[in-house]
N, C-alpha and C positions, 0 to 999 in steps of 0.2 A: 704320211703326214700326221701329226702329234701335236695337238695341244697341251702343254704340263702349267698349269697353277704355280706357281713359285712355292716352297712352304718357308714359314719362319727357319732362319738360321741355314738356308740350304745355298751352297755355294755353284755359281757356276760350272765348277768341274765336277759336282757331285751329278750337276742334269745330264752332262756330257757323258759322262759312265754309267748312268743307268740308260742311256739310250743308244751306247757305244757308238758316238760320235766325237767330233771335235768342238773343243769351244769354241775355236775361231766360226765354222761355220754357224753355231747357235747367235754367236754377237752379229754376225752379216746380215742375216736371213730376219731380226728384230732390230737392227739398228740401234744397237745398246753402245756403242763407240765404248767408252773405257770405263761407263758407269757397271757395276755390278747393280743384276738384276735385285726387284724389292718383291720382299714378299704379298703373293695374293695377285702381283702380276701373271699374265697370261703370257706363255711362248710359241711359237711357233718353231715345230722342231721335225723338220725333214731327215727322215731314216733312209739310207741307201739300201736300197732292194732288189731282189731276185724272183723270178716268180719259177714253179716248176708245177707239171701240169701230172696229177698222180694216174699212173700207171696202172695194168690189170697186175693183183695182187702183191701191189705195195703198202707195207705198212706205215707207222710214224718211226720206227725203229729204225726200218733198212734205209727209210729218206734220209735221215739224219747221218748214218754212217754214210750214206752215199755222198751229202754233203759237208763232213767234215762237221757238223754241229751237232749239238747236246738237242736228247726228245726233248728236255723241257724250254731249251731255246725257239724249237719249233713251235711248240705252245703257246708261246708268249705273244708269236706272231698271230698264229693263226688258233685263237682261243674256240675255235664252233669246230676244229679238229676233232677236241675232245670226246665227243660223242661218236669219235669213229670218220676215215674217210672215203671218199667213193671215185671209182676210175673217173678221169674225166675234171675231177674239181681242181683249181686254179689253188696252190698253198705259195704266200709270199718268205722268200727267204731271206732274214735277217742279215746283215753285216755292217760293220764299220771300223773303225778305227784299226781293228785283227784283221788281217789279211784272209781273206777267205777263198783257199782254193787259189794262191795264186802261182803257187809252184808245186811241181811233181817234178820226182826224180826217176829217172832209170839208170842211174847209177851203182853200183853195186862197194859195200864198204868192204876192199880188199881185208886179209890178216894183216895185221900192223901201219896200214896206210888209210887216212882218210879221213882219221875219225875227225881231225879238231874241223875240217872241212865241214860236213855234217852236222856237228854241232851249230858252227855258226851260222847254218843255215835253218837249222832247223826251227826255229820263229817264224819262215817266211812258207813252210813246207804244210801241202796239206796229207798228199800221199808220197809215200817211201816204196822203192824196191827192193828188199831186202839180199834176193836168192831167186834163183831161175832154175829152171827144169824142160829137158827135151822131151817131145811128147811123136814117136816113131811111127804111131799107126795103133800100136798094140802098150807098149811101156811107158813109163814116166819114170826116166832117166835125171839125178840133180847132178845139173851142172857143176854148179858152187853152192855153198851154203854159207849164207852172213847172221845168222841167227845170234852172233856175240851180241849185235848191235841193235836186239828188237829192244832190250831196256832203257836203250838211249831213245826209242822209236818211239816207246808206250808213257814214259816219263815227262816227253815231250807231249802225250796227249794225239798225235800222229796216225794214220792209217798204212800200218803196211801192209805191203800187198807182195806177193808171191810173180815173177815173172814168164810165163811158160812159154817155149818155143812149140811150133806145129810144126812137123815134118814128114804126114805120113805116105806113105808110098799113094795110095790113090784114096778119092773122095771115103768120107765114112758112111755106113749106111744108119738109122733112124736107131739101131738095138748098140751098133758099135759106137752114137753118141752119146747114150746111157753112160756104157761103159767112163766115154772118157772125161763126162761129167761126173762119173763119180771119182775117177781117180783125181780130179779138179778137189774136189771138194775134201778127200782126205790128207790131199800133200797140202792143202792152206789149213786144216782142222790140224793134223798133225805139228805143222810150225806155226801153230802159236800165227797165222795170216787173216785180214780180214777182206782180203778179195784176191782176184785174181787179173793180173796187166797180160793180155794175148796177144801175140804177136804170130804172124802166119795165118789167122785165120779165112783165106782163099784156101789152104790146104787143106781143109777140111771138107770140102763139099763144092760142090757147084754154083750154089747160090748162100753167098758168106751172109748177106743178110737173115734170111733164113736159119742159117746153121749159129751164128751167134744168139737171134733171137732166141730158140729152143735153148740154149747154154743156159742165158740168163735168165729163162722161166723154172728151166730145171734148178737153179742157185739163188733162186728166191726163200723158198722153204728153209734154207739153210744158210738165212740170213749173210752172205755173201755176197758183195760187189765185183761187175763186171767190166773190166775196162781192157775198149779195143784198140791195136795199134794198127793204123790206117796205114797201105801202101801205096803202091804205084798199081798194082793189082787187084785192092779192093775198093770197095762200094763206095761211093761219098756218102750215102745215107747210112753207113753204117753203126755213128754214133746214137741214131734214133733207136737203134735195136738192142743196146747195151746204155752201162749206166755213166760211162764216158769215155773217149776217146784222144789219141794222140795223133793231128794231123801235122805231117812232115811240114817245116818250113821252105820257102822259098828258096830259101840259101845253106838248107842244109845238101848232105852230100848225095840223098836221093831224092830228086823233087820232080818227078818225073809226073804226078799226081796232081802237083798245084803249077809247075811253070817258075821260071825265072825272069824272064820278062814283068818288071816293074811295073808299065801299065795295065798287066793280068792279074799281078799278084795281089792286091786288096777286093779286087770282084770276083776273083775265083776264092778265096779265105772266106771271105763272107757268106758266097752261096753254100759254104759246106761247114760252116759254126754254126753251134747250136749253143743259145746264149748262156743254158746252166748246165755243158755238159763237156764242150772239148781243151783242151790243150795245145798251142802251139808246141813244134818240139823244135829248139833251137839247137844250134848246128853244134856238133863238138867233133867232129873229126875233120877233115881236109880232103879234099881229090888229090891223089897222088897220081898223073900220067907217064908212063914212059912207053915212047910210040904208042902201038895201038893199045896198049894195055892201060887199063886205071885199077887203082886201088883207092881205098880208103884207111887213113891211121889219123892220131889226135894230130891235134892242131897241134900243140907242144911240138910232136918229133916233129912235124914237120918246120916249124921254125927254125927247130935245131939243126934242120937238114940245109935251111936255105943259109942259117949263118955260119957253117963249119964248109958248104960250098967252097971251088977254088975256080971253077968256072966262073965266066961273066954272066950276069944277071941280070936283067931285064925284065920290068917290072909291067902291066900294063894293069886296066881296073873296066870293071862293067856295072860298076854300080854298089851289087852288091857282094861283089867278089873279088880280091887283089890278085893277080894271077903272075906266079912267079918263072921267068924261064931261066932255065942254070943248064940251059942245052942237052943234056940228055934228058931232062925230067923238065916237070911243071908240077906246077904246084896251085892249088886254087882254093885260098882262102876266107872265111867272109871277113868283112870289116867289122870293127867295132860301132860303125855310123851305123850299118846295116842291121846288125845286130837293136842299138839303139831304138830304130826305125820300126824294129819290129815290137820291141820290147812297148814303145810310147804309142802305135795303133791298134794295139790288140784288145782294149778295153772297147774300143770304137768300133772295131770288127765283130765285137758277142764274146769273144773268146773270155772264158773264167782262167785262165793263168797260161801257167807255161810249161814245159817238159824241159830236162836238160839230163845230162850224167855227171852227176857232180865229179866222179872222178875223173874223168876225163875233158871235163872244160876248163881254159885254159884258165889260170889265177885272175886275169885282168875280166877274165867273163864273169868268173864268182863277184870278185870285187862290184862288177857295175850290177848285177843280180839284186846282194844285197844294198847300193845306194837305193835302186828304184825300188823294193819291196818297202824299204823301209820309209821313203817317201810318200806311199799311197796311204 
């Protein structure tokens, strides 16, 4: 909360932009109806905020990349920073009107496919996955490399982050996580990366909390962010031990971790958000069954499978999922309501944004993505 003085000649929308807010909420909140504010009048002007609680050897630098904001943005908030801050101290975090942190992508920008996608998302984006790499026990193997499209990433102002898979044969010991922190740290130093998105991290050790924590203390010093992808297999506390994470949605294709049961799914999201650190990750590919077997592919093919179908089809719904039978196959899609549903509770849940693959969600998901980002 903010008192501002009116000055001579200062317009409504000029208070509105130095406090990055809206002016509708300045005229509500003062009861101005349609008069323009007079000089030397007094406002009351409510800043939506975030608080994050600083961490053993965090600086004002790595907070800021951690949250998508400029150090002197953070200053402006928290002016008694300056002097330096200490494990433990409460820093409020700025935002308004710019979307803060409310989309991450795990999508990757194929050669020749993608970009205008990307682009038009990229206003609403706070971290990018550019490129990924297999991580075997001993090597860091690159998957793909998207590295065309870090200029589109860094022009935008954007965080990108490097994607690594875990896969090594058994736990690592205390000398072999050195190791694979350091090959962390050269394959994002090397591409031009400012953090790293982990996925697999159960496969590294017995106690994932433990084994991340050590990660992101070793990739402190080296100014890097760490950001975990939650499974069915690890920790719900996991987000506390890095600097944010991706927990699976209800309706996406492995929910094994949260439940799909509607009356579970807002009190199990909740107990495991943490209000300035995780991401919902909404669904982008389909259950594919045939007998006992399932698979997973986008939602696209599979649309395309149920309308080029010559069997009869039958439709049934559970809420958050349309579920198709064409008799040898099923098919089990989320709905756009569901999607919706997740998209308009998650502010209310803690949740700071959302996860998606741009490439691979379907057009009607991008399209309602951008209506709501651009709404908040």
């Amino acid at each position: 909360m903010r008192i501002h003085t009116v000055k001579e000649g200062e317009a409504l929308s000029d208070i509105a932009k130095l406090y990055s807010v809206d002016k509708e909420t300045i005229v509500k909140n003062n009861g101005l109806g349609n008069r323009a504010p007079r000089a030397g009048e007094e406002l009351l002007v409510l800043i939506p905020t975030r608080t994050y609680r600083v961490q053993k050897n965090d600086t004002l630098e790595r907070i800021a990349l951690r949250f998508g904001l400029k150090r002197s943005e953070l200053l402006a908030a928290n002016p008694e920073a300056a002097g330096g801050i200490k494990e433990g101290e409460l820093l409020v975090l700025r935002y308004g009107d710019r979307t803060f942190g409310m989309a991450a992508t795990l999508g990757t920008l194929y050669s020749g496919y993608g970009r205008e996608r990307l682009i038009s998302l990229m206003p609403h984006l706070t971290y990018v996955s550019l490129g990924a790499c297999m991580f075997d026990g001993k090597n860091m193997a690159r998957i793909f490399d998207t590295r065309e499209a870090m200029d589109i990433i860094l022009s935008f102002g954007k965080i990108p982050l490097l994607r690594v898979y875990c896969a090594p044969s058994s736990a690592l010991s205390d000398v072999e996580l050195d190791g694979f922190t350091e090959l962390l740290a050269r394959a994002a130093r090397d591409g031009g990366y400012k953090g790293i998105l982990l996925a697999g991290a159960e496969r590294l050790g017995d106690n994932d909390e433990r084994t991340v924590s050590l990660i992101r203390e070793r990739l402190l010093g080296r100014e890097l962010i760490l950001i975990s992808e939650l499974s069915g297999k690890t920790s719900p506390k996991l987000p506390l031990y890095s600097d944010g994470a991706l927990i699976p949605c209800p309706i996406s294709p492995d929910s094994s971790c949260v439940g799909t049961e509607k009356e579970r799914h807002s009190e199990e999201l909740n107990s495991i958000a943490d209000a300035a650190k995780c991401f919902i990750e909404l669904p982008s590919f389909a259950k594919e069954q045939r007998g006992n077997r399932g698979a997973y592919l986008p939602i696209d093919g599979a649309r395309d499978a149920i309308r080029s179908a010559r069997d009869s089809v039958s439709v049934s719904a559970n809420g958050f999922t349309s579920i198709w039978d064409l008799g040898g196959k099923k098919y089990e899609l989320p709905t756009l309501n569901a999607v919706k549903e997740i998209l308009e509770s998650a502010p209310r849940l803690g949740f700071m944004g959302f996860a998606f693959d741009v490439m691979r969600c379907p057009i009607s998901y991008i399209m309602m993505f951008n209506s709501y980002f651009k709404a908040l």
